[in-house]
N, C-alpha and C positions, 0 to 999 in steps of 0.2 A: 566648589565645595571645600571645607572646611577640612584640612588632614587629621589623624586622631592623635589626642593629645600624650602624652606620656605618661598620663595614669589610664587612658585606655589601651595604650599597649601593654602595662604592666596586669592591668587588670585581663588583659585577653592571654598573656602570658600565663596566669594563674590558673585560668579556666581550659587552658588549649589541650590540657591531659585530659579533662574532664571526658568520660566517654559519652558519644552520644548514639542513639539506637539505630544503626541504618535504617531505612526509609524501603520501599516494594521496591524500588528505581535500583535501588543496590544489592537486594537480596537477586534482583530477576537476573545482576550484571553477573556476580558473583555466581547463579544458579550456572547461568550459558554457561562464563570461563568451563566451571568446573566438568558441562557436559560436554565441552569440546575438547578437553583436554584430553576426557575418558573415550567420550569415543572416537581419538586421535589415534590413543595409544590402542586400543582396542583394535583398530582399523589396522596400524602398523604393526600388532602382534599377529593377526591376520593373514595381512599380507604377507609377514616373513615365515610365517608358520606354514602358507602356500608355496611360497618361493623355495625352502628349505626342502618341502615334501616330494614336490616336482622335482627338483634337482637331487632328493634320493633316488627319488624314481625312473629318472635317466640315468642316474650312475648304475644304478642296479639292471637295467635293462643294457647300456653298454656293454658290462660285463657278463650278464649273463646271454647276450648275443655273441659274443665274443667266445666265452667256452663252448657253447653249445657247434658254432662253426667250427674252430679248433678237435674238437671230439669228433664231430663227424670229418672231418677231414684225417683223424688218426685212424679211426676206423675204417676207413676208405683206403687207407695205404696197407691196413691188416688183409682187409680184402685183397688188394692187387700183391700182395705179395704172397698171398697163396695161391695164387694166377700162376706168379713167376714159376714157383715149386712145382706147382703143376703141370706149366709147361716143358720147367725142364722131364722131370718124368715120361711125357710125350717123346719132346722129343728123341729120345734113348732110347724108344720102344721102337722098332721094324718091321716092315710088312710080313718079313718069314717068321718072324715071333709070333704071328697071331695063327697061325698053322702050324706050331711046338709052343702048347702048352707048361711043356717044363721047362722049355729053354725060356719063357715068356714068366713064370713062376719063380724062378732061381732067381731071374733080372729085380724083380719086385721083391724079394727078401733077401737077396743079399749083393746085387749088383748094381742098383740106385741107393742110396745111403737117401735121395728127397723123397722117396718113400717114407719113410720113419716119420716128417712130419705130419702124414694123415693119421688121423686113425684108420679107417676102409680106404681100399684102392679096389676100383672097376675096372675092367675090361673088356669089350664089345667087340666085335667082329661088325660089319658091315650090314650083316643081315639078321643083327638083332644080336647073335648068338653070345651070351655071355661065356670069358674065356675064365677070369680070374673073377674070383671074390675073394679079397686079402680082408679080414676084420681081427685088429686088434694082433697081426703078424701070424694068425691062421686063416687055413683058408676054410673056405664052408660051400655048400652046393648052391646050386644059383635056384633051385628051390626055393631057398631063406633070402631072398632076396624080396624087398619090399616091393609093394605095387610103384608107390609112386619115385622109388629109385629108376624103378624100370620105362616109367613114362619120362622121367629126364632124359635117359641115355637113349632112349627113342627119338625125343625132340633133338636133340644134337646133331642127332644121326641125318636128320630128316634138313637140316637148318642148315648145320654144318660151321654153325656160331658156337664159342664157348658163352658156357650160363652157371649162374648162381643162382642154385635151388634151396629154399629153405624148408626143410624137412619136418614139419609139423607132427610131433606124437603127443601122443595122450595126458603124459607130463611133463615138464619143464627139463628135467635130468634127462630126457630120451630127445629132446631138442637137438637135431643135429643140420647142418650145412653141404649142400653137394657142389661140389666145381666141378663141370665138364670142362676137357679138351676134344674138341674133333681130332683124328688120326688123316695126315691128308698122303697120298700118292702123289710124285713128282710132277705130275699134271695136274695136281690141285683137285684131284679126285678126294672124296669122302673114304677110307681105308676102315675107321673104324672109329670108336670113342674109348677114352678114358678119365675115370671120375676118381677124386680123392674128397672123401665124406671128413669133416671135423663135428666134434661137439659143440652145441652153440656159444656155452660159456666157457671153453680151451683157450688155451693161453694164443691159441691163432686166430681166435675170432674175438670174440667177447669174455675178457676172463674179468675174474670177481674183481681185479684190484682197479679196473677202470670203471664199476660203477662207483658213485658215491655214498658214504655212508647215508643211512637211512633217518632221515629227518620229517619233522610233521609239516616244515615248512616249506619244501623242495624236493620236486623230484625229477630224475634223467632216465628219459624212455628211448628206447631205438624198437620200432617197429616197422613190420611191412604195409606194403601199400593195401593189403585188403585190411587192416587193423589188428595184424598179430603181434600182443607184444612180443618181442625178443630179449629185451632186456631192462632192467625194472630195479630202481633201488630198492623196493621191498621184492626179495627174492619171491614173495607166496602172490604175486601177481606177473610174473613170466608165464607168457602161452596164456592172456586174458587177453581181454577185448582193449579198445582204445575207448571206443563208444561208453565204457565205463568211467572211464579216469574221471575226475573232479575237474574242470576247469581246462578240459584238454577235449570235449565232447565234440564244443562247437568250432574248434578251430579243425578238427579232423574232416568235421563234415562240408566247412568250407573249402579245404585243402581237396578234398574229393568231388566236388563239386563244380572245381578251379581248374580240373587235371592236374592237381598235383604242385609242387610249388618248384618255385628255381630248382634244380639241382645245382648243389656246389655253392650256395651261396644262404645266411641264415636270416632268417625273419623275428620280428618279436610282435608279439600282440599284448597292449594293455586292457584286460577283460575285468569288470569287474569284481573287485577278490584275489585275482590271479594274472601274472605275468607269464608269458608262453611264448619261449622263440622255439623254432624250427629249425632245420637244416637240412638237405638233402644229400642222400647218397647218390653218384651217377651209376656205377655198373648195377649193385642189387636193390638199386631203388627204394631205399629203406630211410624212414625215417628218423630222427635224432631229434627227441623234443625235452625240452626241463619246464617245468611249472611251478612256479613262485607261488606261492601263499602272500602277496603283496599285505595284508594285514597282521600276519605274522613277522615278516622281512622289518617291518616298516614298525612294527611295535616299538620296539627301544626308542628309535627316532621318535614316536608321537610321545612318548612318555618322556621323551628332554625336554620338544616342543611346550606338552603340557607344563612342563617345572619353569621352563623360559616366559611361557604366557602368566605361569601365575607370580614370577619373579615382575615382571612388567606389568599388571593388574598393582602391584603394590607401590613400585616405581610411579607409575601413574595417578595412585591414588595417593601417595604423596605429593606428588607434584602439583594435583588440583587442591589439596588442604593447602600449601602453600601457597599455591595459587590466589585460592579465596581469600586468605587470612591477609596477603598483599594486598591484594581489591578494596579488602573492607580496609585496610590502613591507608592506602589511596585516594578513597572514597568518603574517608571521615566530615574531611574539611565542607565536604556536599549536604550529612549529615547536619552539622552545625549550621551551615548555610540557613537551609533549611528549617532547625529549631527558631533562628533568629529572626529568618523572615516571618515566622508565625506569632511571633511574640511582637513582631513589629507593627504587625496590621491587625490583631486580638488587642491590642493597646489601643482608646479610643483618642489617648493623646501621644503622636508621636513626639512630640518634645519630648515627654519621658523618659523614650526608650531611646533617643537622639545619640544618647552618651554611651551606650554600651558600643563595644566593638562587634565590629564583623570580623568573620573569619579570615585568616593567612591563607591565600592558595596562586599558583599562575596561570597561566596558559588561559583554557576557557573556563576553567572555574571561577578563577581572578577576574576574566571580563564579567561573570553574572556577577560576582562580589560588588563591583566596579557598576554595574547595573542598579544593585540594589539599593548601591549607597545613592547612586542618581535618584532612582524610585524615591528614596526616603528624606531626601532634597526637595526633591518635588511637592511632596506630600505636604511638607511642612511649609512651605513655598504657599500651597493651595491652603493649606489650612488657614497663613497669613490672610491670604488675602480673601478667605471666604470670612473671618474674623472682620478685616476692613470692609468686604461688603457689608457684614451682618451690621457693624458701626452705624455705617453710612446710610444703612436701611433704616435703623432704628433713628436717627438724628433726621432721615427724610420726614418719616411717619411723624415723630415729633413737631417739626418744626411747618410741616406743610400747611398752607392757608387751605386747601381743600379738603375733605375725609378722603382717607385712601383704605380699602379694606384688600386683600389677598387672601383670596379662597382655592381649595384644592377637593373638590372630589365632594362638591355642598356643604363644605366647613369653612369655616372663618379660622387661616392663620396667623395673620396680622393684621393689626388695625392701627392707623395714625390716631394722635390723641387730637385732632379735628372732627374726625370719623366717631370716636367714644362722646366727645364732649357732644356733636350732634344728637348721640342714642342714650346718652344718659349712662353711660357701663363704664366703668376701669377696661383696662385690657385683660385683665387675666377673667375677667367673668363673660369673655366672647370668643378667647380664645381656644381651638377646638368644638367651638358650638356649631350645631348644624346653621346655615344659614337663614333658614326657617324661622327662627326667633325672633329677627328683628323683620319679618314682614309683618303686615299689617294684620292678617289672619293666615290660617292653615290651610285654604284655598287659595289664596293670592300666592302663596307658597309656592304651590303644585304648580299652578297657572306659571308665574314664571320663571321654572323649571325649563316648563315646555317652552314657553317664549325665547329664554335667550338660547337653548340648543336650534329651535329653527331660527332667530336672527345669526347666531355665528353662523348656519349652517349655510343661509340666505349671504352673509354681509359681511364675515367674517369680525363683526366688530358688536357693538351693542349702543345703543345711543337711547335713551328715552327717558322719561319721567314717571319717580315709582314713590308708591306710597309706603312711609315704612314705621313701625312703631319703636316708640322710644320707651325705656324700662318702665316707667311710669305709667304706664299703658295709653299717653297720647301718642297721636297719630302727627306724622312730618312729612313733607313733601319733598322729595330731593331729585337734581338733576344728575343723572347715572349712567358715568358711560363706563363698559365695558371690556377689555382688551387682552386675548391670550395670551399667557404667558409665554407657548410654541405654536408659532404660525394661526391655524385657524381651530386648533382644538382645544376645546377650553377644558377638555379633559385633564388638561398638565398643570393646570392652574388660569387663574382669572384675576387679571388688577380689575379691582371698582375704583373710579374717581366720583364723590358724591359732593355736589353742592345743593344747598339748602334753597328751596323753593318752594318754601310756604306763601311768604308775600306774592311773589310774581302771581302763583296759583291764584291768591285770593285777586290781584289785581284782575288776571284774567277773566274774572268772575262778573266784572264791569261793565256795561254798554260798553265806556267809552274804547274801554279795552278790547273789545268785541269788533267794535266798528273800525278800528285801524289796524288788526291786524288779520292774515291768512290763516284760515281754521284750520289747515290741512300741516302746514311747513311752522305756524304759531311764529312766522317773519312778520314785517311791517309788510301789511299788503301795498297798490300802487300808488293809493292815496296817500297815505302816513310817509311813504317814501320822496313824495314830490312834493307834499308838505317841505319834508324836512332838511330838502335839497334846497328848495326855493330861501329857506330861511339861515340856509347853510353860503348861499350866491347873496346874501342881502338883500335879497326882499323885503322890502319895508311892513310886510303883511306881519301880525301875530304871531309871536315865536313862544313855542312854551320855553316853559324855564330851563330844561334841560339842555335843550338846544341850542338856546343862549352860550350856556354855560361851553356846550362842547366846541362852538362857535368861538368865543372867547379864548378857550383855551391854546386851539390850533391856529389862534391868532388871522380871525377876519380880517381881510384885507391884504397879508400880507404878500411876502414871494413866490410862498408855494399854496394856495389858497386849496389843490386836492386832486383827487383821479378818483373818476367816476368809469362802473365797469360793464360790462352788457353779455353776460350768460346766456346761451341758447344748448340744453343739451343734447349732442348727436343719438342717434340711433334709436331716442327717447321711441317713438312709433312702434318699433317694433317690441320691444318689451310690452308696450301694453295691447299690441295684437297677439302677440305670442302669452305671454304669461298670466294677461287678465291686467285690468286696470287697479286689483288691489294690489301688485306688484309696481305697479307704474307709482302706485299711490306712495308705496313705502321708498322706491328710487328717491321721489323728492323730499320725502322727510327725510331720510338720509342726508341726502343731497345739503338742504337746509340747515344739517348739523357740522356738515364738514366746513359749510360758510362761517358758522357761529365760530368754531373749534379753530379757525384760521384767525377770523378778524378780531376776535376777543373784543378788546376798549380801543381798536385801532379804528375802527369804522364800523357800520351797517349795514343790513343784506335783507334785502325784500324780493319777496316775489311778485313780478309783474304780473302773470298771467301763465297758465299752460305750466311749460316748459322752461320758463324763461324768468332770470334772477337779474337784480341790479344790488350791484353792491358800490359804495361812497367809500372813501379812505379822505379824509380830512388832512390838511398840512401836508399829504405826501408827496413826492417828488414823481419825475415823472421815470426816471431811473428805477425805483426803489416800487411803485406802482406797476411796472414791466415785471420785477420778482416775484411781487404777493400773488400776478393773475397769474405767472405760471407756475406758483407753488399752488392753487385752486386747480388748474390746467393737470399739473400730476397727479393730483391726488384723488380728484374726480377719475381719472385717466385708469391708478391703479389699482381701483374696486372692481370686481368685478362678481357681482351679484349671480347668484345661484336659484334659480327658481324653477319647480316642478322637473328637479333633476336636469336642469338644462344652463350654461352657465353664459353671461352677456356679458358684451363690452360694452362700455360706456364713455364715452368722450363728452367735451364741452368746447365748444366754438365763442370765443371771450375777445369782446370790441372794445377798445379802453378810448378816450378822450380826456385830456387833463382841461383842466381846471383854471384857463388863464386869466389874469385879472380883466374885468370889462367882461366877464360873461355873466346875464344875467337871465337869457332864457332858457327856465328847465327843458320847454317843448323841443326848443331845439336842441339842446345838449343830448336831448335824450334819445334825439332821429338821429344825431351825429353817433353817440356810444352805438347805435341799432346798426345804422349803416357798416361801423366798420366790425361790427358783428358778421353783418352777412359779407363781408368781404372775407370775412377770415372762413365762412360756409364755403363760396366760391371757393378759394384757393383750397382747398382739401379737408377743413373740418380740422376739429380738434389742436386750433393755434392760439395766437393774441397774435391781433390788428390792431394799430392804435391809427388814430385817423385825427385830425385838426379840427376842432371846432369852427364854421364858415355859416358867414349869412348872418342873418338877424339875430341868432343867440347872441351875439358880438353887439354890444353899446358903443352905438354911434359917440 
């Protein structure tokens, strides 16, 4: 192929700005980019918006496991150290103290100084009987003493364990804590009990400065195991239920449910809405719980997230505008391609368009470039040489001795000016006409319509003698063969070969024409043939003048004086039991045509009889007599006729004998041709046997 010249690069350099309209194939490429770009970034803002969330949300639960353990572990040490106090107290108190109530009274107001850390100090005798009731550094009658102080100091009594009793009243300010000690005798005997009461919220149990301030997003409970609160960042829910809290309901009712959870060590729950660790006290059983508002907590964080997602929705949607705008500037040279292929094959002459450029591009764009420019190589390539066919067609039609017409679909597309000058028409006054016109009438028409779709369909071919009218409304006889354009369907088109046979017609019309030739195949029947052999061998008998003449010409007498040939066709039997004898009938007209269509002015072919053809070749060799029977031998061979939807093979069994000088009897030449006919039967059917002419045919 041709490179392009330097005014088509200049020219394609003028036009390479030029924009041209992306194509669906570029919009669809650039659509995807753009949606995977978004929902790339979409996905990854996503994920980091999860990743970041979760990892607030374990920070946040680390740490608030972390104080929630811590807090109860201080308040665990507040508890034990008013154990400590209390046991010192204990211990300083004696068995004869408890039988001298003022010796037992002075000790407790002015002789223990860990007094002072209670508010109330208890003391019990063995047998219930209360000695002291100190409240607030006076004492009061054991009268004024509470019910459930006095089921404490009973329990002790009876146990003989120190216990932490929380003192439930009516309000939150009358909240108060009891510490038993047991009193023991040197044998480990029970002597008596002593209790120091605190306020719940004093600076020894629970004071204000370790709750934490009061927030809508956070809260720190310390309650009992039945669900008393004890202590509450909003002070107006101390002495409430637990069963009440927001987000603290269900984890209470599992923890009771559970027995209760580790002591000594904290838990967190993520619930949804809310974050909830635990923690347990060992001695008073109480527990230590904070409750997050996880949607409050986490607030700020989602409103960064949201500024980071919508910061990155814009990062993204840049990046797919750029994205695109890249594609479609990538993608141009596709565009161009494109317009040019269109304009390449919308152009009816690519020579035209030959000169413009194609588009600059590499990779696999360049090989479609590189494709098209083949393609358009090609084209003009094909256009050549359909240009030299069309030449060569019309110089055929021209110049051919016989009319040649080509018809497509019952029109006449071409005609040779042998074929006009027969009908009488120019070409342009046939061409595109229905076929119809030059029959003889508008039934003969019809008629054969139907004829040649059943001989193709039959024969795949057309052979026969039609009547056809010429402009001037006489009638012409011609010989008409034929021949699909594709294989057996003449749907694609049909060559006609027409030679003129008005004479032959009228000679046919003859006695003498009549009596020497086969009405059925219109060959020389076996008379006319053995005439014309005898006069062919020098037979001194009457020769007409033709015979003379063809005798003459292939030079009587000479070296190669001819080959005589002896047809029998195989399988002939069963076609005409199978198919009917007008099927058999038309075999041999066929048959008869493909004799003619071979031997043309080379020799002649008669039918003997039946099944059976002899055909002369004059002059020819005996070399060149071997070719013609087995080009008879193929071509018989590769018909194969189609009848009542059933398809036949056809062969022919061909006995050849030449021609040597000193033969001059036909009878025998013609048992010799016969014999090595059936020789060639014998050996398998469908050959050529040639056999020696022997015996009396031979002059002595």
């Amino acid at each position: 192929m041709n490179a392009p010249s330097d005014a088509n690069l200049a020219a394609y350099d003028s036009t390479a700005t030029a924009w041209s309209w992306p194509g669906t194939l570029t919009w669809r490429l650039v659509m995807l980019a753009a949606l995977v770009v978004g929902l790339s970034g979409a996905g990854a803002g996503w994920l980091v918006a999860q990743a970041s969330g979760q990892d607030a949300v374990r920070r946040m639960v680390d740490q608030q496991n972390d104080e929630v353990e811590v807090f109860a572990r201080l308040l665990s040490s507040k508890i034990e150290q008013s154990q400590k106090v209390l046991r010192t107290v204990a211990a300083g108190i004696t068995p004869d103290m408890l039988d001298l109530p003022s010796t037992l009274e002075w000790l407790l107001q002015q002789g223990l100084p860990a007094v002072q850390f209670f508010d109330s100090m208890l003391v019990a005798r063995q047998d219930g009987e209360l000695r002291v009731n100190l409240h607030n550094g006076r004492f009061e009658k054991a009268s004024q003493l509470e019910p459930s102080a006095r089921d404490a100091l009973r329990r002790t009594l009876v146990d003989g364990k120190p216990m932490v009793v929380e003192l439930v009243a009516s309000r939150s300010s009358d909240a108060r804590i009891m510490f038993t000690m047991p009193l023991h005798r040197d044998d480990g005997s029970v002597l008596g009990v002593v209790a120091g009461v605190l306020r719940l919220q004093s600076q020894g149990v629970l004071p204000v400065s370790m709750a934490l301030p009061q927030r809508p997003d956070t809260r720190l409970l310390v309650f009992t195991r039945d669900g008393t609160i004890l202590s509450h960042s909003d002070p107006t829910r101390v002495m409430g239920r637990v069963g009440d809290e927001p987000g603290l309901a269900s984890v209470f009712a599992q923890w009771i449910g559970q027995d209760g959870p580790v002591l000594g060590q904290a838990a967190t729950q993520v619930l949804p809405g809310h974050v909830v660790s635990m923690a347990g006290m060992p001695l008073p059983q109480w527990m230590v719980a904070r409750v997050s508002d996880s949607q409050a907590v986490l607030a700020p964080l989602q409103g960064a997230q949201n500024a980071a997602l919508w910061k990155a929705a814009g990062v993204t949607t840049v990046g797919a505008v750029l994205l695109a705008a890249l594609l479609l500037y990538l993608l141009q040279p596709l565009a161009r391609l494109r317009d040019r292929a269109r304009q390449q094959w919308a152009d009816p002459d690519p020579g035209a368009t030959a000169a413009q450029p194609w588009p600059r591009a590499s990779g696999e764009l360049g090989a479609l470039v590189e494709a098209f420019r083949g393609l358009q190589g090609q084209q003009m390539q094909q256009q050549q040489r359909h240009e030299l066919l069309e030449a060569q067609l019309q110089t055929l039609l021209h110049c051919a001795s016989v009319g040649i017409i080509i018809s497509r679909g019952g029109r006449l597309e071409h005609l040779s000016r042998q074929a006009c000058r027969m009908l009488g028409y120019q070409p342009e006054e046939l061409q595109g006409k229905p076929g119809v016109l030059i029959c003889a009438t508008e039934a003969d028409g019809d008629a054969l319509a139907a004829r040649v779709h059943s001989v193709f369909a039959a024969q795949g071919v057309f052979d026969g003698d039609l009547r056809l009218r010429r402009k001037d409304g006489s009638l012409v006889w011609a010989r008409v063969q034929g021949h699909a354009l594709r294989g057996a369907d003449p749907g694609a088109g049909i060559v006609w070969m027409l030679e003129e046979m008005t004479t032959t017609h009228e000679e046919r019309r003859q006695d003498a024409w009549v009596s020497s030739h086969d009405p059925l195949t219109q060959l020389d029947n076996r008379q006319r043939f053995e005439q014309r052999l005898r006069q062919l061998l020098g037979d001194p008998a009457p020769a007409a003048d033709g015979v003379k003449a063809l005798v003459q010409a292939q030079g009587q007498g000479g070296a190669h004086p001819g080959v005589v040939l002896f047809l029998d066709l195989d399988h002939f039997t069963l076609i005409n039991e199978v198919a009917g004898h007008d099927a058999g009938d038309d075999v041999l007209r066929h048959v008869a045509r493909v004799l003619e269509a071979h031997l043309r002015q080379a020799g002649w072919a008669a039918r003997m009889g039946g099944d059976e053809f002899a055909v002369v070749l004059p002059g020819c060799t005996a070399v060149h007599g071997l070719a013609v029977a087995e080009q008879l031998r193929t071509a018989i061979a590769a018909w194969e006729p189609v009848y009542q939807g059933r398809s036949f093979t056809l062969g022919v069994s061909i006995g050849m004998v030449v021609l040597e000088p000193g033969v001059h009897d036909v009878a025998g030449l013609l048992h010799a041709a016969d014999m090595a006919c059936y020789d060639a039967k014998r050996a398998g059917r469908n050959q050529v046997v040639r056999r020696p002419v022997q015996g009396p045919a031979l002059a002595q």
